[in-house]
PANUFI-779432 format. One record per residue (C-alpha): residue in one letter; x, y, z. Coordinates in steps of 0.2 Angstrom, whole numbers. Each point is the difference from the previous one (the first is absolute). Last residue first. Layout:
REM PANUFI-779432
<type a u X v Y w Z>
...
***
This chain:
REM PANUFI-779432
<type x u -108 v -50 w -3>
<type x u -16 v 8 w 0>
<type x u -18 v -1 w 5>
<type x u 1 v 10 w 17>
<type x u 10 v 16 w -5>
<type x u -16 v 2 w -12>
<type x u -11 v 0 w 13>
<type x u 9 v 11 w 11>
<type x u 5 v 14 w -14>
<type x u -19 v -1 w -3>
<type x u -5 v 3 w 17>
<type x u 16 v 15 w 2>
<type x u -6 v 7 w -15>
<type x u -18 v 1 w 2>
<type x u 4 v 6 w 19>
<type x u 10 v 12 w -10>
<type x u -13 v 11 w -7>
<type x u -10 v 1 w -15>
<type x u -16 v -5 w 4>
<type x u -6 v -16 w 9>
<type x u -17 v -2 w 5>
<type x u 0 v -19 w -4>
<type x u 19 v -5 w -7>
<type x u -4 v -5 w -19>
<type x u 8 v -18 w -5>
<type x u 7 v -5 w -16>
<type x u 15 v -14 w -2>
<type x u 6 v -8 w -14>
<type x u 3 v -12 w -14>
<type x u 0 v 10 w -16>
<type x u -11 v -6 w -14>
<type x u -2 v 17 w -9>
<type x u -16 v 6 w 5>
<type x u 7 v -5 w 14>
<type x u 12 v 10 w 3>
<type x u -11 v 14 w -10>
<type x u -12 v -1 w 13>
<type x u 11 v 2 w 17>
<type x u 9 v 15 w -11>
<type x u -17 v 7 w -1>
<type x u -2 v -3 w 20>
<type x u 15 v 10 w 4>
<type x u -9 v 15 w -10>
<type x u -17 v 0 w 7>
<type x u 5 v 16 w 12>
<type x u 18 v 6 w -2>
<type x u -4 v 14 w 13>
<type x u -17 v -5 w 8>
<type x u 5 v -17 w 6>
<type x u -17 v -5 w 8>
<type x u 2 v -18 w -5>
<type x u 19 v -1 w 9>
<type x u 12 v -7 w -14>
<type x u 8 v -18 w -7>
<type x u 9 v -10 w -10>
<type x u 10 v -13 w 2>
<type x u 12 v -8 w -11>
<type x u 6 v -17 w 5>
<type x u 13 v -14 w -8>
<type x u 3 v 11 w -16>
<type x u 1 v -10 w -16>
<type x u 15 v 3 w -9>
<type x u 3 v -8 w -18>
<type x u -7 v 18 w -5>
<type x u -9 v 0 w -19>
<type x u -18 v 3 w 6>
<type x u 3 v 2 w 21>
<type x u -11 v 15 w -2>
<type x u -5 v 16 w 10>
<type x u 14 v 12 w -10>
<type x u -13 v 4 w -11>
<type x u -8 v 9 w 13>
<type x u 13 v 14 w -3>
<type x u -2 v 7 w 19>
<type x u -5 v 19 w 6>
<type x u -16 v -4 w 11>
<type x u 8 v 0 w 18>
<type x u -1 v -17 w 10>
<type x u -7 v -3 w 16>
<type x u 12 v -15 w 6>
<type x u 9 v -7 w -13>
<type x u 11 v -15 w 4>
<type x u 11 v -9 w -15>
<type x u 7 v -19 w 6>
<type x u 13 v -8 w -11>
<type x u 10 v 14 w -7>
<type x u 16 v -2 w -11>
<type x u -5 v -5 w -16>
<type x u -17 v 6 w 2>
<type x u 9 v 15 w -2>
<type x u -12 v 13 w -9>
<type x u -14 v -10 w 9>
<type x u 8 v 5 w 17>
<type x u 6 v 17 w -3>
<type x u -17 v 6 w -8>
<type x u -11 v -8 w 15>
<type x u 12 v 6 w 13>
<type x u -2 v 17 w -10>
<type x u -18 v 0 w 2>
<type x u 0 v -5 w 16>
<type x u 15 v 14 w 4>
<type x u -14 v 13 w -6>
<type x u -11 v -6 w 13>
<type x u 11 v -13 w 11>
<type x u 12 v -11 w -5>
<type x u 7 v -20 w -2>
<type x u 15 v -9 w -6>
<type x u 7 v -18 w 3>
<type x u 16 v -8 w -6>
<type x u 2 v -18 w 9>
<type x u -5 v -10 w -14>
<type x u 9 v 11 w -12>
<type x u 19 v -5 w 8>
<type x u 11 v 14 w 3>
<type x u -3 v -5 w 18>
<type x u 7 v 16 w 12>
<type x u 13 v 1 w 12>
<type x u 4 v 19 w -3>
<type x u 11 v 11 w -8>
<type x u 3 v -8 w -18>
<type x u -18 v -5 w -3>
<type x u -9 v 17 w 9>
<type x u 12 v 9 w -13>
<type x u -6 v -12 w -15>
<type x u -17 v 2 w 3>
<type x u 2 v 21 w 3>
<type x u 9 v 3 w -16>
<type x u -2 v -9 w -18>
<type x u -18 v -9 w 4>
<type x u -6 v 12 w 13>
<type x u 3 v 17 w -10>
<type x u -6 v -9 w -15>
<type x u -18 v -4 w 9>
<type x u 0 v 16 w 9>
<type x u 1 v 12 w -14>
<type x u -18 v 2 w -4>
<type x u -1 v 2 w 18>
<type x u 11 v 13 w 1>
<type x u -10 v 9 w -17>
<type x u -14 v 1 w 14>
<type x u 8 v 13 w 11>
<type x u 9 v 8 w -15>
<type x u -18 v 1 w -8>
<type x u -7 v 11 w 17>
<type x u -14 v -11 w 8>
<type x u 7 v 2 w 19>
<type x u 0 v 21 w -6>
<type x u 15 v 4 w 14>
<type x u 12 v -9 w -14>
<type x u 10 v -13 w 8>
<type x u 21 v 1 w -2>
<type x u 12 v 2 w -12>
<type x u 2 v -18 w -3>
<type x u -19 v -1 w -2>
<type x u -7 v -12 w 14>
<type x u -4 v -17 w 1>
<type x u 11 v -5 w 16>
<type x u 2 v -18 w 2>
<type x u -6 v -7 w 15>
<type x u 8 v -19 w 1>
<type x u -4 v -15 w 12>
<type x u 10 v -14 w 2>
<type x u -9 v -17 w 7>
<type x u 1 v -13 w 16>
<type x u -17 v -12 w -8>
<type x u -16 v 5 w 4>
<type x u -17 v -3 w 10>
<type x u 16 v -11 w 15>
<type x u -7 v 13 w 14>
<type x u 17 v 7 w 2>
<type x u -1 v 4 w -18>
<type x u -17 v 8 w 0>
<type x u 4 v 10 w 15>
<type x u 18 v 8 w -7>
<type x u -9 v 2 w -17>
<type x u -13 v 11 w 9>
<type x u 12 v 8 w 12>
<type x u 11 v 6 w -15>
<type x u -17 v 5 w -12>
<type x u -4 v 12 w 18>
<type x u -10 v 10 w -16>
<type x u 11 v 13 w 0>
<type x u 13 v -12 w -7>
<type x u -10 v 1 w -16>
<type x u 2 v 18 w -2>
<type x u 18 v 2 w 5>
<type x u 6 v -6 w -19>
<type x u -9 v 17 w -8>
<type x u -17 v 8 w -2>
<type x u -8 v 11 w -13>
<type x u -5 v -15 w -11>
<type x u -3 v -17 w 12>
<type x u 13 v -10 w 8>
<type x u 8 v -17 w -8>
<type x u 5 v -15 w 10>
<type x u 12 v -11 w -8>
<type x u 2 v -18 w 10>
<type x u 14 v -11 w 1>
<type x u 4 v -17 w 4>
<type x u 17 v -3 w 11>
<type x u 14 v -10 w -2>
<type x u 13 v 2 w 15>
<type x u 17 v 4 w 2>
<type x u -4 v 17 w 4>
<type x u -12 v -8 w 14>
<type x u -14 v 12 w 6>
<type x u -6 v -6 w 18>
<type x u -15 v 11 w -1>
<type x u -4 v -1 w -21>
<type x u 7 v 16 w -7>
<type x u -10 v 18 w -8>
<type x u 8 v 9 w -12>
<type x u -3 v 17 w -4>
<type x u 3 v 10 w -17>
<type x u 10 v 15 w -8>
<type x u 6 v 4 w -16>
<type x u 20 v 6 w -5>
<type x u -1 v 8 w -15>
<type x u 2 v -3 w -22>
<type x u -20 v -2 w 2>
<type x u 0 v -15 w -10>
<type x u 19 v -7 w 6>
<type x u -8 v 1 w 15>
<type x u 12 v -1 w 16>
<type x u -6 v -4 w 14>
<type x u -1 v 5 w 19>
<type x u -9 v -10 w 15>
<type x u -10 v 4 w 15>
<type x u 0 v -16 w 12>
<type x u -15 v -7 w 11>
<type x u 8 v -14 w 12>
<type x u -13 v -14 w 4>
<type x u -12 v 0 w 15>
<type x u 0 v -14 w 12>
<type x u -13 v -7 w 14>
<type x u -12 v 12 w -9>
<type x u -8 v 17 w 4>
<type x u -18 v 0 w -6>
<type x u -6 v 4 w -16>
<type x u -4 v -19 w -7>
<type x u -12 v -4 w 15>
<type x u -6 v 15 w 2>
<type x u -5 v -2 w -19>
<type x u -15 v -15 w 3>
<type x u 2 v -5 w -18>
<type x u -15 v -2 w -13>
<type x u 3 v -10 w -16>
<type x u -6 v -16 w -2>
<type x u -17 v 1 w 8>
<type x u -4 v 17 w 4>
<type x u 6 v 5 w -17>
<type x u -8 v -11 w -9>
<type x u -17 v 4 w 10>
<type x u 2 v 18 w -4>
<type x u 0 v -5 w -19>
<type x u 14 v 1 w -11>
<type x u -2 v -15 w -10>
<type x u 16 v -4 w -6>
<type x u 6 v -11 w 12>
<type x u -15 v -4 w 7>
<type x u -6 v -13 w -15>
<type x u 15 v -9 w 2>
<type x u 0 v 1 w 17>
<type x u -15 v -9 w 1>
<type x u 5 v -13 w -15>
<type x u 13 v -7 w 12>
<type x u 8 v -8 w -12>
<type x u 21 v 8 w -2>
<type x u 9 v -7 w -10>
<type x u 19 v 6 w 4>
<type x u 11 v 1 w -16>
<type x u 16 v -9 w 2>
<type x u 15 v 10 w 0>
<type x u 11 v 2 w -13>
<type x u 17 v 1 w 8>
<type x u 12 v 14 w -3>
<type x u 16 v -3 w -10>
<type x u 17 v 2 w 10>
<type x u 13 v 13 w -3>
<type x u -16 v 13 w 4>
<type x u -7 v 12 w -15>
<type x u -6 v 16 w 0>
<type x u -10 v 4 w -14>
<type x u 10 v 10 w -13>
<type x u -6 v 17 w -7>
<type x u -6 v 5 w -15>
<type x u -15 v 12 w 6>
<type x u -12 v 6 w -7>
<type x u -14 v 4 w 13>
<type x u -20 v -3 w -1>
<type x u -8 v 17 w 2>
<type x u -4 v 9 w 15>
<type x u -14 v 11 w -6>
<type x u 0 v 17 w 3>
<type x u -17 v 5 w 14>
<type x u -18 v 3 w -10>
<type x u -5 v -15 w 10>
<type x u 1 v 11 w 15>
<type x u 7 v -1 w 15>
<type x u -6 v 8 w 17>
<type x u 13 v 9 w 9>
<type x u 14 v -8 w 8>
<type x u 5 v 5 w 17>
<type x u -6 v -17 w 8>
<type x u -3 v -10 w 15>
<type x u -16 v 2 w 1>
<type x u -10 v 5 w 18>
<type x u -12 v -13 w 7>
<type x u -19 v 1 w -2>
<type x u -2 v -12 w -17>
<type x u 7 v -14 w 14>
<type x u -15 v -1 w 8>
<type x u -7 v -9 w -16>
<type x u 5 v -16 w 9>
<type x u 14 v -12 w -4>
<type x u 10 v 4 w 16>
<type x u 16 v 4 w 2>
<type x u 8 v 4 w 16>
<type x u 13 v 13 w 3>
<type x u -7 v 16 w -6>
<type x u 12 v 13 w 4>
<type x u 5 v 1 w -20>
<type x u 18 v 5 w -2>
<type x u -1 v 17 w -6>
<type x u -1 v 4 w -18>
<type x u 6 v 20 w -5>
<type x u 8 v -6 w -16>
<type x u 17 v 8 w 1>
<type x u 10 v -17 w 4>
<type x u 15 v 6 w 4>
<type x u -4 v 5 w 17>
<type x u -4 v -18 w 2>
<type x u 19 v -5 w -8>
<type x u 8 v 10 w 12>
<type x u -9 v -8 w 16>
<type x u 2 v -18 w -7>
<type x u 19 v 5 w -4>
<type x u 3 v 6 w 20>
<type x u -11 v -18 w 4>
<type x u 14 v -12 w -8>
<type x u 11 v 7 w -14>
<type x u 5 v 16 w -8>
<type x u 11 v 4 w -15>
<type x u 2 v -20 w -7>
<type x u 13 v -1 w -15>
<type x u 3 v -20 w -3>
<type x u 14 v -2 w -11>
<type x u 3 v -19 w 6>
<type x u -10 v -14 w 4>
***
């Protein structure tokens, strides 16, 4: 492991990175979750204003890049079958009682302090796209070996916001939990910043601010993956290569992951902004079939509004094995994010 430029570690980076954000979210007070409509009353988590389909597309990337590739082949893993017929039916229902069923979480039980918390990092790298050094945080596993082999998860914030927007949401006390409870295998966590090099426009739905996004998919392929490779005991392999955001950062997980199907076997977006190249919602032609993609959003989401649930329709539309549920009385805020974060934490690896 070598190279590796860290300007602030532990709880002083934490503090540095949350002024950083520039989103105005809190960490929600709410600690327990309920599947009720009750939750319409609590506060969102959000600076975004609400987004229009009228917003610049994020188009499908060229790119000519290399997928990354290990000294030893990956294994093809056997399909699971799965036959119970009522979760097939759930899955993709979106009712309330889906939700209830398969998907609601008692949150105390996730935000509290656990036995162990791992180590939060702010990191520098260069980008050969933005010719500049970029920033990001990095969450590790408690007991974090440098010798180790660890999976990886990419977790994108929304527009207007930066890297400290998902640790506001107590995301190192929720993977800390779910770990120590055995829901989810020791993993590497990754907050890129998707911001203009020169810094976010005060207008969140500037162009530049959106073009960052646009850019995201090279920028993580030539810069960011193969920094967080080098410096860090990650898996190169696919199968342990996840990626998942929030708003517009569910849009991008969504762009990122079937851009690079090659690379990513699990794709989360939790309350996804309208700005995606549907087309991109195939396997048609890819050798790669992602192991889970989950979808979802609150039902009284008055920001991105229908939206997540049009890429729900288009997935299957064409033929895409995945998963849809609507969080009851849930706008766009992070009690959302830190649900679907949860439930998607739970089926992978």
């Amino acid at each position: 492991m070598m190279n590796r430029k860290f300007l602030k570690t532990g709880a002083f980076c934490l503090a540095a990175a949350l002024t950083l954000v520039a989103c105005g979210e809190t960490t929600p007070t709410a600690t327990t979750q309920t599947p009720t409509a009750a939750a319409t009353s609590e506060a969102p988590v959000t600076s975004e204003a609400p987004v229009t389909t009228d917003a610049v597309t994020t188009e499908a990337p060229a790119t000519t890049e290399a997928p990354v590739t290990t000294d030893e082949p990956e294994t093809t893993e056997e399909e699971e079958v799965i036959t119970d017929e009522a979760w097939l039916e759930a899955k993709v229902s979106g009712t309330t009682e889906a939700y209830e069923t398969y998907f609601s979480v008692e949150m105390s039980e996730y935000t509290k302090r656990p036995s162990k918390v791992g180590e939060t990092l702010y990191v520098s790298y260069y980008s050969k796209l933005y010719e500049t050094d970029r920033l990001a945080m990095v969450l590790l596993p408690p007991d974090y070996d440098e010798n180790g082999s660890y999976p990886v998860v990419y977790m994108i914030h929304g527009i207007g916001c930066s890297a400290g927007q998902w640790p506001s949401l107590s995301v190192d006390k929720i993977v800390g939990n779910m770990i120590e409870r055995g829901e989810v295998k020791p993993f590497i966590a990754v907050f890129p910043s998707v911001v203009p090099a020169d810094g976010l426009d005060s207008n969140t739905f500037a162009a530049k601010n959106i073009q960052a996004f646009t850019n995201f998919v090279t920028e993580f392929r030539e810069d960011l993956e193969p920094y967080i490779l080098e410096n860090f005991a990650v898996s190169p392999n696919r199968k342990d290569t996840a990626v998942c955001g929030l708003s517009m950062g569910g849009m991008e997980a969504l762009c990122l992951g079937f851009s690079c199907l090659d690379r990513f076997n699990y794709i989360g977006s939790f309350s996804a902004a309208p700005t995606l190249d549907t087309s991109l919602l195939t396997l048609e032609g890819s050798e790669y079939k992602p192991k889970l993609v989950l979808v979802c959003s609150g039902d009284a989401d008055g920001t991105v509004g229908d939206n997540p649930k049009n890429y729900h329709l288009k997935l299957q539309e064409n033929g895409v094995d995945h998963i849809w549920y609507q969080h009851p009385g849930g706008g766009h805020s992070g009690n959302v994010w830190q649900v679907g974060l949860i439930n998607f934490l739970k089926r992978i690896f």
